[in-house]
C-alpha positions in Angstrom: -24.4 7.6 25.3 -24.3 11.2 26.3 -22.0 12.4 23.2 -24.2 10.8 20.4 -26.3 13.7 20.2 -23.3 15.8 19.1 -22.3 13.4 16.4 -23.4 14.3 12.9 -22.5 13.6 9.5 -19.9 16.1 8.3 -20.8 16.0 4.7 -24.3 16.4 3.1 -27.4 15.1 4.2 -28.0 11.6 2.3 -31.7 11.1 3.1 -33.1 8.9 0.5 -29.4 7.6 -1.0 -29.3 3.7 -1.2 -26.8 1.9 -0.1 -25.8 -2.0 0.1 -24.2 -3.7 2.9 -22.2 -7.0 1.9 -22.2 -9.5 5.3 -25.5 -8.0 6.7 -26.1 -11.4 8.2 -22.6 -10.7 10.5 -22.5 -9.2 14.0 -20.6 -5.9 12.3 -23.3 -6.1 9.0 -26.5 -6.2 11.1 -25.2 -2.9 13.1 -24.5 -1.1 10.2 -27.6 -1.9 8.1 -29.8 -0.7 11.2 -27.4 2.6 11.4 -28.1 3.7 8.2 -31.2 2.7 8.0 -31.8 4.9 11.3 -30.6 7.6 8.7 -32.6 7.9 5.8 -30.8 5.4 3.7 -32.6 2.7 1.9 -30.5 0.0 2.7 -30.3 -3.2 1.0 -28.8 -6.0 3.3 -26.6 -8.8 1.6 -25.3 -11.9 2.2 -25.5 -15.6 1.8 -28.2 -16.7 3.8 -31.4 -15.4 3.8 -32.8 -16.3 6.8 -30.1 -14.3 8.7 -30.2 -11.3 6.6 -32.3 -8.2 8.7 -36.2 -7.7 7.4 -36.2 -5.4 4.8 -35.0 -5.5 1.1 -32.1 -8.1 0.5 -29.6 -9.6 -1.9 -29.5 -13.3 -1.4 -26.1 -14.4 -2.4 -22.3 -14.3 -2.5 -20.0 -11.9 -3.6 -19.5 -13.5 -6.9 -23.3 -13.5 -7.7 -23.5 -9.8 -6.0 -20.4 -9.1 -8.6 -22.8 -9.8 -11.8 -26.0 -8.7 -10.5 -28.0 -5.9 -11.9 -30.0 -4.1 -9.0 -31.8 -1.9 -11.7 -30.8 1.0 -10.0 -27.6 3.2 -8.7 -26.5 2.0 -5.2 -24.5 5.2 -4.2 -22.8 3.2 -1.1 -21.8 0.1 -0.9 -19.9 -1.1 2.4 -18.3 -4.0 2.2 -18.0 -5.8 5.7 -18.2 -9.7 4.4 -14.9 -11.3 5.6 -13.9 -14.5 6.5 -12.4 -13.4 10.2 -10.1 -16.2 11.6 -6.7 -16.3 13.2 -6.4 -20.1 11.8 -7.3 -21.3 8.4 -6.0 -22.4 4.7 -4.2 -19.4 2.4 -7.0 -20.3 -0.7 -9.7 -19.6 1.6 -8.7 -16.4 3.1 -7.7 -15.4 -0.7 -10.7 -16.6 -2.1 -12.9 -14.4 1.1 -10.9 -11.5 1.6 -9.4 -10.7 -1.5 -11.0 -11.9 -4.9 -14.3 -11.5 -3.0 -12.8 -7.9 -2.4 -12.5 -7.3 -5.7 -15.8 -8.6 -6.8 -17.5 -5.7 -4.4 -15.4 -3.1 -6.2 -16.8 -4.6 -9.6 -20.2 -4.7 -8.6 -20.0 -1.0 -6.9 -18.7 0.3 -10.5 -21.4 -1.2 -12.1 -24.0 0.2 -9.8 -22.4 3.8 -10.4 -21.8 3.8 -6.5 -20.0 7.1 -5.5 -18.1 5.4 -2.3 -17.0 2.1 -1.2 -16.2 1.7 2.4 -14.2 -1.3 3.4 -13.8 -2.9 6.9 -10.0 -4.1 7.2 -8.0 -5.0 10.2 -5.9 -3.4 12.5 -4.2 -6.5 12.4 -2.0 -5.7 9.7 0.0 -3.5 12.3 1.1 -7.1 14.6 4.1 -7.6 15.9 5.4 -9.1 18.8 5.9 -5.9 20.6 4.4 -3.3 22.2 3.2 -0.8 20.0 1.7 2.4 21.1 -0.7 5.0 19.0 -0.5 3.8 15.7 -0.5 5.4 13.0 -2.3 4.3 9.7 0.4 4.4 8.1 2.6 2.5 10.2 2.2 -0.8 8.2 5.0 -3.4 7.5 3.7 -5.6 5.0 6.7 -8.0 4.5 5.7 -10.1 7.4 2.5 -10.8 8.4 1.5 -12.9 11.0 -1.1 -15.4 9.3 -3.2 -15.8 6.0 -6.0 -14.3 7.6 -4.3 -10.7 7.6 -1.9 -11.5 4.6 -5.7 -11.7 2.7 -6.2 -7.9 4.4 -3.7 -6.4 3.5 -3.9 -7.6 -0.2 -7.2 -6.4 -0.1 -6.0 -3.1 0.6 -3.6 -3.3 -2.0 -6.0 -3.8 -4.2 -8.3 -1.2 -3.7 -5.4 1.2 -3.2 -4.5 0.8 -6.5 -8.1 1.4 -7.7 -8.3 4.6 -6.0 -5.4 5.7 -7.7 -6.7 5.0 -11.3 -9.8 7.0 -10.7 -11.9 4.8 -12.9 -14.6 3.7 -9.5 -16.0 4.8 -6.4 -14.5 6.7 -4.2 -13.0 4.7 -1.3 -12.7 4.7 2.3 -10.9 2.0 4.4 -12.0 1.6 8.1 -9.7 -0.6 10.5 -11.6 -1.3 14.1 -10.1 -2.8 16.6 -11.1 -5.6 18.5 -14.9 -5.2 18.4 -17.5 -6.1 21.1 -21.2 -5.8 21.5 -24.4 -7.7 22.0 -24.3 -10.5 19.9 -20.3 -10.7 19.6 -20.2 -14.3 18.3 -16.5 -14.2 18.1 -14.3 -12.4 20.8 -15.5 -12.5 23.8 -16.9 -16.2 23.1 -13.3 -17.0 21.9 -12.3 -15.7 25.4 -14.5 -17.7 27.4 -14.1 -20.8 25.8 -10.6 -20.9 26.4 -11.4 -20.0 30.3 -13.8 -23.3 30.8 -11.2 -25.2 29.1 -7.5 -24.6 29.7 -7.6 -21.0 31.9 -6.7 -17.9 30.1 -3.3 -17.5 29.2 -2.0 -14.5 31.5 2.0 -12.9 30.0 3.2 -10.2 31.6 0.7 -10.1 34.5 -1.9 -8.9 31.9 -0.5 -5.3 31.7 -0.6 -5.4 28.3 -2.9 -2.5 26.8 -5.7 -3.1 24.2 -8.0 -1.1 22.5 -11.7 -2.2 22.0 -14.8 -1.1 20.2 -18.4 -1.0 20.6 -19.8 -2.3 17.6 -22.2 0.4 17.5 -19.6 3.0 17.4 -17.7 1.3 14.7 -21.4 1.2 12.3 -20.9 4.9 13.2 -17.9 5.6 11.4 -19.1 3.1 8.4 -21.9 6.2 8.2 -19.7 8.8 8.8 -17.3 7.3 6.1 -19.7 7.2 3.8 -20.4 10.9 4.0 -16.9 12.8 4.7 -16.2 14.8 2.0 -12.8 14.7 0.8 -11.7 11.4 2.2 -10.9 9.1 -1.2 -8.2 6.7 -0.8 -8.0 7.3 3.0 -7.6 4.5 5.7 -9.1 5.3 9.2 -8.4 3.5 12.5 -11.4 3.2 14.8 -11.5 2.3 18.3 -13.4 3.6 21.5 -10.3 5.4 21.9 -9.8 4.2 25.9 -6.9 1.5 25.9 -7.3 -0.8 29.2 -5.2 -3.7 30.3 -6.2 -6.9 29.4 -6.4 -8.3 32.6 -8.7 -5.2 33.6 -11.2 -5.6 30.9 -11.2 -9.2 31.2 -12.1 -9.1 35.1 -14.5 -6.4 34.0 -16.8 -8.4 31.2 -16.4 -11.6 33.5 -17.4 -10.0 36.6 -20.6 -9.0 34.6 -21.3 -12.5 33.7 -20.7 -13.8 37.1 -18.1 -15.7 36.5 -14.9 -16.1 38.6 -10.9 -15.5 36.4 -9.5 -18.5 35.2 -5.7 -17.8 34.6 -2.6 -20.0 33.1 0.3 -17.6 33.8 2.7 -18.7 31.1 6.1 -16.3 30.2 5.8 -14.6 27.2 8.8 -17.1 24.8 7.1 -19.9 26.9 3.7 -19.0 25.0 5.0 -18.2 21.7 7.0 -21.6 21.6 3.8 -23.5 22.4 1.8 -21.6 19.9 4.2 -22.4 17.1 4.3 -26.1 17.8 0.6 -26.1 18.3 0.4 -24.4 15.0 2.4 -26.9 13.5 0.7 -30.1 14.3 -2.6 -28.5 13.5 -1.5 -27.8 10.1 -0.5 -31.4 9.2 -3.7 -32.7 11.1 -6.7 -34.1 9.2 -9.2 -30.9 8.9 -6.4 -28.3 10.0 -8.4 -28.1 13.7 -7.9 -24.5 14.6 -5.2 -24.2 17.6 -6.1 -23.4 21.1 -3.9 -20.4 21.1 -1.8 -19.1 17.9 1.0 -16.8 17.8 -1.1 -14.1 16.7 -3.2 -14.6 19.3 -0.5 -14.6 21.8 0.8 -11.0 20.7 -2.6 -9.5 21.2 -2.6 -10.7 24.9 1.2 -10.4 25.7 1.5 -7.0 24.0 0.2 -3.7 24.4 -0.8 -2.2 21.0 -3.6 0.7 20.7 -4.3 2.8 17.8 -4.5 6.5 16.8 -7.7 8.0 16.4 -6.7 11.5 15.5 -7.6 11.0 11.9 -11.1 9.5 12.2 -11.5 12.5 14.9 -10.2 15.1 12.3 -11.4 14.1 9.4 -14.5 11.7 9.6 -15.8 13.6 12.5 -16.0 10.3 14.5 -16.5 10.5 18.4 -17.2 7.3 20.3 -20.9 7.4 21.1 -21.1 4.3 23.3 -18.5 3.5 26.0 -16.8 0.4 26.6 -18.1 0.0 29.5 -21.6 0.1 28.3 -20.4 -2.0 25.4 -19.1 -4.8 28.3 -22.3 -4.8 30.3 -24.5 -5.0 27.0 -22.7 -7.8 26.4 -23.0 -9.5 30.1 -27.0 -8.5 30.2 -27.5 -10.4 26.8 
């Protein structure tokens, strides 16, 4: 953690600013609210269920009750990392989450008199079933995306996009992390194992393919750092640890950690996509939609090697990864 001691907010010193976090009951929520927290802000935690929410003041409720409530008070940041985070589910739910719940942030954060919004998105609005090497955040092809989970995202985007451009709200900052892991991850890395105890992990291409994690910690970093950047409106930032691995090496790494031995499939890349689309298929006329055991989405992020740019979170946020990802994988095996 040696280069967190050089990492400080670019902009002023907020020391007594408040500032809401929407989804502080969520893995990425609970970092940030303890992050600013650590920073002089008075932070009020949101979300749906209060017994979840960190100890301090709260906001017990969804976005649509957080959209008509009256704190009292100016929040000056609100970040907005409530989501619903799925590569499987319906359309109307992922709209619902993701993007009318999107919008109701932005109304509450105007009513509050907030002077930023920071919103978490997805770096997986840049999928495709290719390798793809130092995005760019503008590198975004929005005419086909991959399921209704990032369609939702990049709507969302859309949407405050065109808000920054009327000038009428909060300044806005758009944060995309990639792939993030940590103690208490209840979604990757369990995603990962479960799929090892029950069919063996899928392994295309030998698992060469390249992909670009991030310590939770790091990324509640650059939600601060965003909040504090001057001259950053209307911006979208990607964020990763900025050290791209092969799967198959990360993989051996985290499992190796928990003392558990690989469990590979080897399967040929057309092979897996095939079987992902018919598996999609039948799951979608199935009673419940049960999610898939593997999706096409899910299939690119293994098969293909796809890391992310930094330079602009470096440049202009003043972001530096403060916890390595090796420190990240062994915080999560020691859990």
């Amino acid at each position: 953690m040696g280069a967190a001691a050089e990492v400080g907010a670019p902009g002023p010193a907020r020391r007594g600013e408040t500032a809401l976090v929407t989804g502080a009951s969520g893995f990425l929520g609970g970092y940030v609210v303890r992050e600013l927290r650590a920073h002089g802000y008075d932070v009020i935690a949101s979300g749906r269920n209060a017994a979840a929410l960190p100890a301090g003041e709260t906001f017990v409720g969804d976005l649509d009750d957080l959209a008509r409530a009256d704190l009292g008070r100016t929040v000056d940041v609100v970040v907005h990392c409530a989501a619903l985070s799925s590569p499987w589910g319906r359309s109307a739910q992922f709209e619902h989450a993701n993007v009318a719940g999107t919008a109701r942030v932005l109304e509450f954060a105007r009513r509050a008199r907030s002077r930023r919004l920071v919103h978490i998105s997805s770096p997986g609005i840049y999928a495709a079933p290719r390798d793809r090497i130092g995005i760019r955040e503008g590198e975004v092809d929005p005419r086909h995306p991959m399921n209704g989970y990032i369609r939702s995202k990049l709507e969302a985007e859309s949407l405050l996009q065109h808000a920054a451009t009327q000038g009428t709200g909060p300044e806005i900052v758009i944060l995309r992390p990639r792939g993030i892991i940590g103690r208490g991850d209840p979604s990757l890395v369990p995603r990962i194992l479960r799929v090892r105890e029950r069919f063996g992990i899928p392994l295309m291409r030998g698992g060469r393919g390249l992909i670009d994690l991030t310590a939770v910690e790091n990324v509640a970093l650059a939600v601060r750092l965003a909040a504090e950047a001057p001259d950053v409106h209307g911006q979208a930032f990607n964020i990763t640890n900025g050290d791209p691995r092969p799967f198959r090496a990360v993989l051996e790494q985290l499992l190796a950690g928990l003392s558990l031995e690989p469990r590979y499939r080897p399967v040929p890349t057309p092979v897996a996509y095939r079987v992902a689309a018919l598996l999609e298929a039948v799951c979608g006329v199935l009673p419940g939609h049960p999610e898939p055991p593997v999706t096409r989405y899910t299939v690119t992020t293994i098969a293909h090697s796809q890391t992310l740019d930094i330079s602009r979170a470096r440049d202009l946020l003043g972001y530096r990864p403060a916890v390595s990802l090796d420190e990240s994988l062994a915080g999560y095996a020691r859990v």
